[in-house]
N, C-alpha and C positions, 0 to 999 in steps of 0.2 A: 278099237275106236274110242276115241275121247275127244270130249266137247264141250265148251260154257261158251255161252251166249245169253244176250237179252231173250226173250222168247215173252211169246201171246199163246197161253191157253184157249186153244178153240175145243178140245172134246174129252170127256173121260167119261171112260164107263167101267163098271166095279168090276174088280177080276176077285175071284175068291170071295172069303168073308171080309178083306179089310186092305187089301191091295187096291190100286189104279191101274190101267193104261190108256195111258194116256198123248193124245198129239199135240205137239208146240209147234206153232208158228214161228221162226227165227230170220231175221234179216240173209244172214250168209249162208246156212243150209236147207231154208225152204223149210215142209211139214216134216218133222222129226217125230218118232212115237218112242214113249218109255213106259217103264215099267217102275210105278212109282208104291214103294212097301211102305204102306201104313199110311196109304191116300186116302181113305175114307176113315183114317182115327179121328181123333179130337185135336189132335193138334196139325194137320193138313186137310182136313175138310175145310175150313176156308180158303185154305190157298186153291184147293184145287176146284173153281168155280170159271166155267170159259169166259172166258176176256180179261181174266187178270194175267197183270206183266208179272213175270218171272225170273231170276235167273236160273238159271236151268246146266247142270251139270249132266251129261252122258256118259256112260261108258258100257263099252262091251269088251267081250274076250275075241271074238269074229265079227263079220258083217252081217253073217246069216240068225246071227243071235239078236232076240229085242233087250234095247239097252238098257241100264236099270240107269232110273233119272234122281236125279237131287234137284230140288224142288227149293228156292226161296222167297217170298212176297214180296214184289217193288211195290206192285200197285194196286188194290185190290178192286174190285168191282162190285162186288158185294152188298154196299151200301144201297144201291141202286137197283137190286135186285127186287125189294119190296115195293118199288112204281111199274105199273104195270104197263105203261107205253116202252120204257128205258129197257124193262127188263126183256119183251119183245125184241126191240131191237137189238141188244145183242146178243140173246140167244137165235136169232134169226142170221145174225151176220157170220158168229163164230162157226155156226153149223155152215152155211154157204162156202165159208172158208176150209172147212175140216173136209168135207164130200167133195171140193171142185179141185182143191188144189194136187195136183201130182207128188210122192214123198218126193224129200231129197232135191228137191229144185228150186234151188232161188229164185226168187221173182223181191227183189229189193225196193220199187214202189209198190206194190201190194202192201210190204207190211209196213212199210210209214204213211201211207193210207186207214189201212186197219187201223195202224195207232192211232193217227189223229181221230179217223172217225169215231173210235170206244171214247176216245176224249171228250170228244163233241158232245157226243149222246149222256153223257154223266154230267156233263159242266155249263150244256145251255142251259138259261132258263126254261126251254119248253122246247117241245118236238119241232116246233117250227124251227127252231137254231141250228137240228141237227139230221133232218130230215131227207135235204137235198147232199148232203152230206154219206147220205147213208146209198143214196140210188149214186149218186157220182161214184164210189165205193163201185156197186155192182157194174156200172157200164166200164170203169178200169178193170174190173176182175174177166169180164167178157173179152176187153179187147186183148189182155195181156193172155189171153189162153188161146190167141189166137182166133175168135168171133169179133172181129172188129166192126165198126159202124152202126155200133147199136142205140147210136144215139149221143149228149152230150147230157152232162153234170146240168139239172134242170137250177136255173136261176130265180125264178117267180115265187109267188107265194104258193100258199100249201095244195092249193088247185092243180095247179103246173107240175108239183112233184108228184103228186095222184095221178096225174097223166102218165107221167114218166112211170113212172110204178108200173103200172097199167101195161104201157106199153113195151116193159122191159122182164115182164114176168115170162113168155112164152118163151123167149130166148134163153134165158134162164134154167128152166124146166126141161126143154128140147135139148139145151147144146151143154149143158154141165152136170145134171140129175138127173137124168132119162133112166140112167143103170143105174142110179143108187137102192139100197133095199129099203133104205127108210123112207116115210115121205116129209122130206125135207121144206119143200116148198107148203107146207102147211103150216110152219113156223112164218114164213113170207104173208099167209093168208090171213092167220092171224095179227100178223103186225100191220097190215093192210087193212083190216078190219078198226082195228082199234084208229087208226090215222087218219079215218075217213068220218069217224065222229067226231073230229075237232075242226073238220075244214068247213 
């Protein structure tokens, strides 16, 4: 198997003392995971931070083998990481994305969703810019998984998106992370938390 594609970094966690594996998000093959040598040196510890764009090279020898990934930085996220609203919300998005999504399955608005929304959240001036942005995000990740009617992308000021919030946690929780081991939605409660001192 071999592969390159744009890819979105949603998870990496440390294998060894200095390896990654890591999952990409990709337009044409859905969640992809690899096996990235020398992810946590010094010269890919930046890159490898969830929500930064990629280009991302696979290969393996089988199917049954995890692939070893090439790893290059389009866009970094990083900057963003040191505000504490921004950096909430995408490690609240990337994770939702990494634990909901099936491997190997495209879903092609999901990720020009994702993109736009990491866009949003780095490039408004304030949480308010990129908020409703971020639940419209979750009510498309719901519907495209098959939980439709959860609601629509909330339009109002940051009130109205606290609703939504609100109203679209239990779904969330119940019908996408129920089985997960981590608890995922604690990344949500926090970003919750922090969103609700601004309104």
């Amino acid at each position: 198997m071999h592969l390159r594609a744009p890819a979105i970094l949603v998870a990496a966690r440390q294998h060894g003392e200095t390896a990654v594996v890591a999952r990409f998000f990709t337009e044409e093959f859905g969640i992809v995971a690899g096996y990235v040598a020398g992810g946590r040196g010094r010269t890919l510890r930046p890159v490898m931070i969830p929500g930064n764009l990629v280009d991302l090279q696979l290969s393996a020898r089988s199917a049954s083998q995890l692939p070893f990934a090439k790893v290059e930085l389009t866009e970094s996220r990083g900057p963003w990481l040191a505000e504490p609203l921004p950096a909430a919300a995408i490690g609240w998005i990337t994770a939702l994305t990494a634990s909901a999504l099936p491997e190997r399955e495209p879903y092609p608005p999901l990720f020009s969703a994702l993109e736009g929304t990491l866009s949003a959240i780095c490039h408004a001036p304030s949480a308010r810019g990129w908020a409703s942005a971020l639940v419209g995000y979750e009510v498309l990740l719901l519907r495209e998984l098959g939980y439709g009617g959860a609601g629509e992308r909330p339009q109002g000021d940051m009130a109205q998106v606290l609703e939504a919030m609100d109203a679209l946690g239990p779904a969330l929780d119940h019908y996408l992370l129920a089985d997960r081991r981590a608890d995922v939605m604690a990344a949500r409660n926090r970003l919750r938390e922090l969103l609700g001192r601004i309104a």
